[in-house]
DRENSESE-962304 format. One record per residue (C-alpha): x, y, z. Coordinates in nm, 4 decimals. Layout:
pt xx->X | yy->Y | zz->Z
...
This chain:
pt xx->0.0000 | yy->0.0000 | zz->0.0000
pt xx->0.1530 | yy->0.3508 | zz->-0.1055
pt xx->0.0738 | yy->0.6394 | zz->0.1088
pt xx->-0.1907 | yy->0.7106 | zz->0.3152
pt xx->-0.5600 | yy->0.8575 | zz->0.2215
pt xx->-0.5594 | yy->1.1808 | zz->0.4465
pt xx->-0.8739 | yy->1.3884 | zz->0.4788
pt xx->-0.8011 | yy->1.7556 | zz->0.5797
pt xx->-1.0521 | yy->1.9736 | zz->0.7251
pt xx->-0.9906 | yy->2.3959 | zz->0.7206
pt xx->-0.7881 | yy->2.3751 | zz->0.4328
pt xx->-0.8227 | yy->2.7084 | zz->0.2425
pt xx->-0.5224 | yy->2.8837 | zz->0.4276
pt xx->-0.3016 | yy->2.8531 | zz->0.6906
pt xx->-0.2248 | yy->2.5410 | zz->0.8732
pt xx->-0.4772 | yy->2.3489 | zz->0.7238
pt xx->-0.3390 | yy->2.4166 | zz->0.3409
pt xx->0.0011 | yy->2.3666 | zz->0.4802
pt xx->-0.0719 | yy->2.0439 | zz->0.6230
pt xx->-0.2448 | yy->1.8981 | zz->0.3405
pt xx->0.0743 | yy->2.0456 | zz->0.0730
pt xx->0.3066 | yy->1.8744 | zz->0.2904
pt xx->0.1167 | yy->1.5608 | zz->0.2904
pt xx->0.0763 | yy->1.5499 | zz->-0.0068
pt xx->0.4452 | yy->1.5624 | zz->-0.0868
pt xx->0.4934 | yy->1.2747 | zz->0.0886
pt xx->0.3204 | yy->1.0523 | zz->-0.2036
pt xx->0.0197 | yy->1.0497 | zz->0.0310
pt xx->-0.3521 | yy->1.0854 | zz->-0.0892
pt xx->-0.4883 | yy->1.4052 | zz->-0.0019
pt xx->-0.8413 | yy->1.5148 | zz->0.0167
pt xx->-0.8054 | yy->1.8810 | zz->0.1002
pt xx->-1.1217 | yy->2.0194 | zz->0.2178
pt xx->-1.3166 | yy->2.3763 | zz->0.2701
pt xx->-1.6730 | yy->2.4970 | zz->0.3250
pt xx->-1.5991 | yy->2.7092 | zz->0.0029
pt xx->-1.4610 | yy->2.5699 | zz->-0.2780
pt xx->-1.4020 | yy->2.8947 | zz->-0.4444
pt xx->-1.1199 | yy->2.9059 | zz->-0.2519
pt xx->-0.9151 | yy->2.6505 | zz->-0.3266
pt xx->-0.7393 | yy->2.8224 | zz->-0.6187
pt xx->-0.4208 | yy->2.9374 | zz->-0.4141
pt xx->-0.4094 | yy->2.6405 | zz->-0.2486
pt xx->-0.3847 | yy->2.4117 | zz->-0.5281
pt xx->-0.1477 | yy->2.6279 | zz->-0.7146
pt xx->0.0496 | yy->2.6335 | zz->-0.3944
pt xx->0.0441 | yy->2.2983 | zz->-0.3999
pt xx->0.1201 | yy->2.2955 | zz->-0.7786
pt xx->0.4429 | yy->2.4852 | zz->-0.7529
pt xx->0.5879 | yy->2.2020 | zz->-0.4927
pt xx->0.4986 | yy->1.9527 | zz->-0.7385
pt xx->0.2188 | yy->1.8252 | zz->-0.4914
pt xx->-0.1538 | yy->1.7197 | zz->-0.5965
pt xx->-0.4699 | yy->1.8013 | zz->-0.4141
pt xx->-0.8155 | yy->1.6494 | zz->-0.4282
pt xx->-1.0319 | yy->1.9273 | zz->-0.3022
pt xx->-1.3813 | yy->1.8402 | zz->-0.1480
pt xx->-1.6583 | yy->2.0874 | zz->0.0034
pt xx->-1.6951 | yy->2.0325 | zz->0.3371
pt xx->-1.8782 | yy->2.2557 | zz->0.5950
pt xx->-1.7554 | yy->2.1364 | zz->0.9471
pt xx->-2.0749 | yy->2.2450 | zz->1.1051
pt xx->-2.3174 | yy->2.0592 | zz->0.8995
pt xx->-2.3688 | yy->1.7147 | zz->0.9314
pt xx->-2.5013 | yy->1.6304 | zz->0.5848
pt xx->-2.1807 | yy->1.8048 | zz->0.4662
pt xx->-1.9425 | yy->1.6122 | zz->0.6389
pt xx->-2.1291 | yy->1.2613 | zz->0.6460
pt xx->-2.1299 | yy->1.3414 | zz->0.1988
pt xx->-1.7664 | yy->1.4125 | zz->0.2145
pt xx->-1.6455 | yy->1.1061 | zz->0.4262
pt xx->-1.8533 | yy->0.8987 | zz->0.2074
pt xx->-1.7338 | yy->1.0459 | zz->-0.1291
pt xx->-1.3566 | yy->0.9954 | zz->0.0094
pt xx->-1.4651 | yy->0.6345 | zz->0.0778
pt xx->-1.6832 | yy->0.5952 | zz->-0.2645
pt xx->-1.3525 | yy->0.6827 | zz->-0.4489
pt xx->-1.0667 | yy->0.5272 | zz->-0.2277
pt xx->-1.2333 | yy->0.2818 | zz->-0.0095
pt xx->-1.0810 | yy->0.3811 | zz->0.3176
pt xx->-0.9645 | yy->0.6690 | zz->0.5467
pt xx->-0.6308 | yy->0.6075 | zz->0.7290
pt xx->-0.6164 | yy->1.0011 | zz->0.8434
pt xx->-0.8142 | yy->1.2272 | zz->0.9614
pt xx->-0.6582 | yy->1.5864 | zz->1.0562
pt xx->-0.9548 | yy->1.8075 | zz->1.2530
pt xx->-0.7845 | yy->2.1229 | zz->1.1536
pt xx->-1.0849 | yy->2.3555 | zz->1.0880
pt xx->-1.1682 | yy->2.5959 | zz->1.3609
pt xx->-1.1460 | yy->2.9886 | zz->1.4302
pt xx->-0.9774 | yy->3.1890 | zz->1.7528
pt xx->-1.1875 | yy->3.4178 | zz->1.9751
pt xx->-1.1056 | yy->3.6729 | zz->2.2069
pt xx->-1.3435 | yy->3.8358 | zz->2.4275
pt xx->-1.4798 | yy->3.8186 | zz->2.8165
pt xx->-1.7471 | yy->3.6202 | zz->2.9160
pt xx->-1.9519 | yy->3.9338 | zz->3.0069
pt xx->-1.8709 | yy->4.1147 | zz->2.7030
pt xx->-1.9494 | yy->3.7857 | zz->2.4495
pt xx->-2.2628 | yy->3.7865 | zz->2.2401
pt xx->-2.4313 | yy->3.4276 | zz->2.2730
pt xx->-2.4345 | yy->3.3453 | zz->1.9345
pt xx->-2.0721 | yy->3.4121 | zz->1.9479
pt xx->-2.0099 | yy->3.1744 | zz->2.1978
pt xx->-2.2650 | yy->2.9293 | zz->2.0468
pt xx->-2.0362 | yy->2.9807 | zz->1.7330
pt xx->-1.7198 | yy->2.9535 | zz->1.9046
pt xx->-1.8006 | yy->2.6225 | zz->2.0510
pt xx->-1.9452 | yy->2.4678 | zz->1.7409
pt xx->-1.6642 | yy->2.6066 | zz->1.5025
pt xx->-1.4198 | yy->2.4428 | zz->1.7491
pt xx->-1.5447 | yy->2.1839 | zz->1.9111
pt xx->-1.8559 | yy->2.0440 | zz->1.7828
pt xx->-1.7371 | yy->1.9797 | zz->1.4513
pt xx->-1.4264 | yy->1.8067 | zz->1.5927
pt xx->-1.7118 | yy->1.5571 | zz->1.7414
pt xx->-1.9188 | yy->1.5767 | zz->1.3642
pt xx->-1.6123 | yy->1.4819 | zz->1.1329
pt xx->-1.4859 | yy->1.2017 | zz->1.3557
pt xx->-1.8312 | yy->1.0574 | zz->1.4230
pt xx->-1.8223 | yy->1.0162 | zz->1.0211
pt xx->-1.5277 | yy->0.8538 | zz->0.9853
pt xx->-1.4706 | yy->0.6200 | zz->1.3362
pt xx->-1.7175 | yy->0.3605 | zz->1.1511
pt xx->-1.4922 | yy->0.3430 | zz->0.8501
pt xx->-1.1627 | yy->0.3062 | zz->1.0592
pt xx->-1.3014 | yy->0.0494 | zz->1.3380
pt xx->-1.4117 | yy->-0.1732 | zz->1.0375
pt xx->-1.0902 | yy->-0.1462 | zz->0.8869
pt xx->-0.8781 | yy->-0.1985 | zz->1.2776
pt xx->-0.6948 | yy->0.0857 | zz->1.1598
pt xx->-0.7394 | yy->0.4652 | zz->1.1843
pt xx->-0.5035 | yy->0.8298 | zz->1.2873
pt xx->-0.7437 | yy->1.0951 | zz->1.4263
pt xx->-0.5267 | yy->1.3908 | zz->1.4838
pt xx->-0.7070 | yy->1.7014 | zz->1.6396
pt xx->-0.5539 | yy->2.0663 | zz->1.6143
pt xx->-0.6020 | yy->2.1606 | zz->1.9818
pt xx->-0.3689 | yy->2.4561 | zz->2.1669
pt xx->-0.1729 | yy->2.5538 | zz->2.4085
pt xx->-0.5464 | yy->2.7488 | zz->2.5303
pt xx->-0.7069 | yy->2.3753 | zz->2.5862
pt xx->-0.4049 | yy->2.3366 | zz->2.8548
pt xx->-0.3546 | yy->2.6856 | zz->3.0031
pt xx->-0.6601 | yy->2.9128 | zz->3.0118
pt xx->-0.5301 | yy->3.2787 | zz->2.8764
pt xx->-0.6861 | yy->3.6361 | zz->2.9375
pt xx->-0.9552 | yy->3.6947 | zz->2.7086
pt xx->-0.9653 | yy->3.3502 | zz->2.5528
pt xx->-1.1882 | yy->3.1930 | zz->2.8037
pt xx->-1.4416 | yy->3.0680 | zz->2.5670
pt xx->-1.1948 | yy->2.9922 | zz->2.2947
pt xx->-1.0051 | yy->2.7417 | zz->2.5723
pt xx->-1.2993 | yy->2.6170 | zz->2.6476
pt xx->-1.3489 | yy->2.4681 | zz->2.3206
pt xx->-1.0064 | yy->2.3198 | zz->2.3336
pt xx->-0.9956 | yy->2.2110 | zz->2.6423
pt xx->-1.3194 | yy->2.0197 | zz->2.5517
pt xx->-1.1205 | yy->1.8812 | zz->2.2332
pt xx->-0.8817 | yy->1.7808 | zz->2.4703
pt xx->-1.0753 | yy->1.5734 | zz->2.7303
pt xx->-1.2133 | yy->1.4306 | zz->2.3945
pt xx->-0.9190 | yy->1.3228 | zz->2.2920
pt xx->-0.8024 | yy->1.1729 | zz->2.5683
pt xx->-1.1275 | yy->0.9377 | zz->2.6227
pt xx->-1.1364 | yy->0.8199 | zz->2.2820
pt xx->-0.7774 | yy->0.7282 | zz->2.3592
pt xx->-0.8732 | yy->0.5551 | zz->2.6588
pt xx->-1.0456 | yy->0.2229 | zz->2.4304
pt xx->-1.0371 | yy->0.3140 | zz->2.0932
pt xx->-0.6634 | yy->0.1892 | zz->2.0333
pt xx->-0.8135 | yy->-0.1718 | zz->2.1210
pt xx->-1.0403 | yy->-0.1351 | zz->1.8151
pt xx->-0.7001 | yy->-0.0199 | zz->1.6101
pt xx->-0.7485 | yy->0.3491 | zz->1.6151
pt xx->-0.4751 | yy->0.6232 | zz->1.7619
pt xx->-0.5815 | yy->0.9866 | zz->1.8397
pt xx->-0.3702 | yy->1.3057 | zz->1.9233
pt xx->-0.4136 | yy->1.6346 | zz->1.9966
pt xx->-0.1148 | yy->1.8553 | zz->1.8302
pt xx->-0.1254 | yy->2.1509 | zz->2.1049
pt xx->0.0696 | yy->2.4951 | zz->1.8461
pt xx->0.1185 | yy->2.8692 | zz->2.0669
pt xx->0.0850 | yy->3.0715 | zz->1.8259
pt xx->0.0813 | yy->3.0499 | zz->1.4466
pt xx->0.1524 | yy->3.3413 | zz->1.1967
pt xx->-0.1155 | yy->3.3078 | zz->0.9753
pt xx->-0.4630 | yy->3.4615 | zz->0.8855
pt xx->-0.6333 | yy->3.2841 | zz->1.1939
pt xx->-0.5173 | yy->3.5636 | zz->1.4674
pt xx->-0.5495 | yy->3.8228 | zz->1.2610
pt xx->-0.9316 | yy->3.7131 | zz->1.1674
pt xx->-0.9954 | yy->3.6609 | zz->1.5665
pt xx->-0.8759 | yy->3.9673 | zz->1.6559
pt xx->-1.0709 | yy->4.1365 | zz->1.3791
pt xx->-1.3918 | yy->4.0085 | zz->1.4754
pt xx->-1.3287 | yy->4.0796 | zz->1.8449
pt xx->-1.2859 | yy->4.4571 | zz->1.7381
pt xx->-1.5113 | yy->4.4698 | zz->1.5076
pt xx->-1.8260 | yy->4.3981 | zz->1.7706
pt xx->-1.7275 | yy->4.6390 | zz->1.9905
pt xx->-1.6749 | yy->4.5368 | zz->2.4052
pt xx->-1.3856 | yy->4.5938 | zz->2.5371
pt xx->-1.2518 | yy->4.9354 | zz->2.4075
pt xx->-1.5279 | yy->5.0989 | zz->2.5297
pt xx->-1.5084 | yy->4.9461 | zz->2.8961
pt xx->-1.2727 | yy->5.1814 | zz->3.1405
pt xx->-1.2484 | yy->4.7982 | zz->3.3234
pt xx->-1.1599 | yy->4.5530 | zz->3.0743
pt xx->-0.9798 | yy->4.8136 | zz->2.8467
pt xx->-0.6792 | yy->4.8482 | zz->3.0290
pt xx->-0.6255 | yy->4.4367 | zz->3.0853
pt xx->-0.7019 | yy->4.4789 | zz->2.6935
pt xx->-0.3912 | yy->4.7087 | zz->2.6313
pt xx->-0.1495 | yy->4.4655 | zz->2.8595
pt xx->-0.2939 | yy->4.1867 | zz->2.6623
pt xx->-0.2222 | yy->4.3326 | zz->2.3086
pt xx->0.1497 | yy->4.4388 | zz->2.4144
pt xx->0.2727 | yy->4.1007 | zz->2.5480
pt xx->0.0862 | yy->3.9800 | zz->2.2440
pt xx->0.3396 | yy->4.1878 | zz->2.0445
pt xx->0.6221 | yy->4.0681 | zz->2.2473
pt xx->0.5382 | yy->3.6771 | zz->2.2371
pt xx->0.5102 | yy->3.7215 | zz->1.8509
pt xx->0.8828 | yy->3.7109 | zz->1.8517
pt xx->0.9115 | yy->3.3956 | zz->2.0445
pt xx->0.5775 | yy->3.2184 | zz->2.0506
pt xx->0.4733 | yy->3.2116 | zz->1.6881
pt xx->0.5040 | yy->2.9710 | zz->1.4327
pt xx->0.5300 | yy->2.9559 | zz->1.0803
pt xx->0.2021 | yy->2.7101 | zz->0.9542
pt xx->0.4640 | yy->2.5270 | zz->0.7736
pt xx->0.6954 | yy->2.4756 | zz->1.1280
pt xx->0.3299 | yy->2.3449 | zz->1.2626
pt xx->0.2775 | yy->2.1340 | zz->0.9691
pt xx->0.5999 | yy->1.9270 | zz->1.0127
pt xx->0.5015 | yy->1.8336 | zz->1.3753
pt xx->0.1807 | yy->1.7232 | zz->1.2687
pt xx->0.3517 | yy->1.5269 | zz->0.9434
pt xx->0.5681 | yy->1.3532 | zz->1.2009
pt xx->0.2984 | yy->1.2143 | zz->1.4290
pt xx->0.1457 | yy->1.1183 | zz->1.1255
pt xx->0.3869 | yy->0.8920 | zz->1.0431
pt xx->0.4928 | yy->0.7386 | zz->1.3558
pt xx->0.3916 | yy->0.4400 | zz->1.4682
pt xx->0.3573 | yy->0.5222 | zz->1.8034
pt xx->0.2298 | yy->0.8676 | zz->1.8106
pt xx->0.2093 | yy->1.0580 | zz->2.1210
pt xx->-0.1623 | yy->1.1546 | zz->2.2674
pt xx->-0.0466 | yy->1.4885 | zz->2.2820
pt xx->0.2329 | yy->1.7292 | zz->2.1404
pt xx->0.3680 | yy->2.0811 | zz->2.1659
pt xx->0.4891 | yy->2.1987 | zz->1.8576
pt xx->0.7443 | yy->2.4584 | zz->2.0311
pt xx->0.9928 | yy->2.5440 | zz->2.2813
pt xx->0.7416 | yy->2.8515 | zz->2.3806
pt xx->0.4215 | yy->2.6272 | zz->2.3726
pt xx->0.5858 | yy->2.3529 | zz->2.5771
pt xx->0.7228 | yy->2.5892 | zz->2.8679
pt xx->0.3460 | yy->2.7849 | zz->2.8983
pt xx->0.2592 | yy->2.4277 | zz->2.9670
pt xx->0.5470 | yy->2.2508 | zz->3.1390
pt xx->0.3718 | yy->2.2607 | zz->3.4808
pt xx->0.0597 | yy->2.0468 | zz->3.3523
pt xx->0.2877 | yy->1.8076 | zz->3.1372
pt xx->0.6186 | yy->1.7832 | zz->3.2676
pt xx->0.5559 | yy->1.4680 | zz->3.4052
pt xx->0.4131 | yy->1.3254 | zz->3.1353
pt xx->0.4993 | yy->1.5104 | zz->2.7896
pt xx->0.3091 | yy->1.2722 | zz->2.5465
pt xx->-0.0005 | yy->1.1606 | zz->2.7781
pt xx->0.1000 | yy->0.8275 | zz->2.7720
pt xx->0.1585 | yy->0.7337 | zz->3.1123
pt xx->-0.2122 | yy->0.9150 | zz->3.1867
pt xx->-0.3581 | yy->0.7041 | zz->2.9109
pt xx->-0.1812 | yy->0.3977 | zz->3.0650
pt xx->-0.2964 | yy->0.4890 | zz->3.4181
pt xx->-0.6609 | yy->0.5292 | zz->3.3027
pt xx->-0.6522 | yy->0.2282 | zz->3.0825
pt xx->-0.5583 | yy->0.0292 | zz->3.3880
pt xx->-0.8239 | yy->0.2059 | zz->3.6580
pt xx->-1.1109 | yy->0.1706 | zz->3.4103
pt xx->-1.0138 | yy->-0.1585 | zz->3.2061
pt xx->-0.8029 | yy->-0.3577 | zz->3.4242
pt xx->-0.4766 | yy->-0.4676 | zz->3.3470
């Protein structure tokens, strides 16, 4: 068998089109997906001028009937799914108070929810084959909760504990699952959160939360020297776990991101020992 068939959520920019590109370089069969296929022009040129190819699918991570038609399109034309990279997903930063509740609604579905829709779709496919790779873009923010971001960490922290669980049993049925934990990455996606934070209104017009705002947006200056990645840095972690055979339940993709987070993994980096503990508690030895 020749490569793997990877399906890609969130592909039209970013990490997403820079995971799928470098997949797809690796001989592996990539179905790059977007809610909008009218984007997928610079990513398949992208991918074009690296001499990689792309099969592009629509796929609207927060409808059902769009993802369930995708998966089984992918498995119409290729008859299995080894990969599945929950990449799609959108940062948020704004209090609690402050926080329309469609936006949270939003931010939880965007992030979350359709982690839960895409690998409901494809777990079927993958137990029936004893072989599967769920890999799910979390953050630093579902470790470490960060000012501003509490609703945003919530959804990753969620992804997370999801994580986790599934890999509690589901390696008995022959499927793996990560969560690949980036700090930041230099690409449209905090650029786009910060834009529709401002853009709503809040916090500059609150003499309370305005001046936490201000400290906020200068060490956010500051950690974009140390803390940011390029999606292509991120893409290469992910790539790896990909292809190991014994991929970690969770990774940091950065000397920043791991020290933010060295006091809840230092003593166990990859969440293996946890998963062994847990395995052991719940399912006996």
């Amino acid at each position: 068998m020749s490569g793997k068939v990877i399906l890609v959520t969130g592909t039209s920019t970013g990490l997403g089109a820079a995971i799928a590109i470098q997949a797809a370089r690796r001989a592996n069969t990539v179905y790059a997906t977007m809610r909008d296929l009218k984007k997928m022009d610079p990513v398949a040129q992208a991918a074009a001028q690296v001499g990689a190819k792309l099969n592009f699918l629509a796929l609207d991570v927060q409808n059902a009937n769009s993802v369930n038609a995708a998966v089984a399109e992918v498995m119409k034309r290729e008859g299995r799914i080894d990969v599945l990279v929950n990449n799609a997903g959108s940062g948020y930063a704004r209090p609690t108070e402050q926080a329309p509740w469609e936006d949270i609604e939003w931010v939880m579905d965007v992030n979350f929810m359709s982690v839960v829709r895409t690998t409901k779709a494809v777990i079927p496919h993958m137990r029936k084959a004893r072989a599967g790779h769920v890999v799910n873009i979390s953050s630093v923010g579902g470790l470490v909760g960060q000012p501003f971001n509490e609703v945003y960490c919530a959804a990753k922290f969620a992804i997370e504990g999801y994580t986790e669980a599934l890999a509690s049993y589901m390696p008995l049925l022959g499927l793996k699952f990560t969560a690949i934990e980036p700090g930041g990455i230099k690409s449209e996606f905090f650029a786009s959160a910060m834009k529709r934070t401002m853009e709503t209104g809040g916090m500059p017009q609150d003499p309370d939360y305005y001046p936490i705002l201000q400290r906020y947006l200068a060490t956010s200056r500051e950690r974009g020297t140390t803390a940011y990645q390029t999606a292509d840095e991120v893409a290469a972690v992910v790539l790896k776990c990909i292809e190991s055979r014994d991929p970690p339940i969770r990774i940091r993709t950065s000397p920043w991101s791991n020290d933010l987070c060295h006091l809840k993994t230092a003593s166990d980096p990859d969440g293996k020992k946890l998963q062994k503990k847990v395995v052991e508690m719940f399912l006996g030895k």
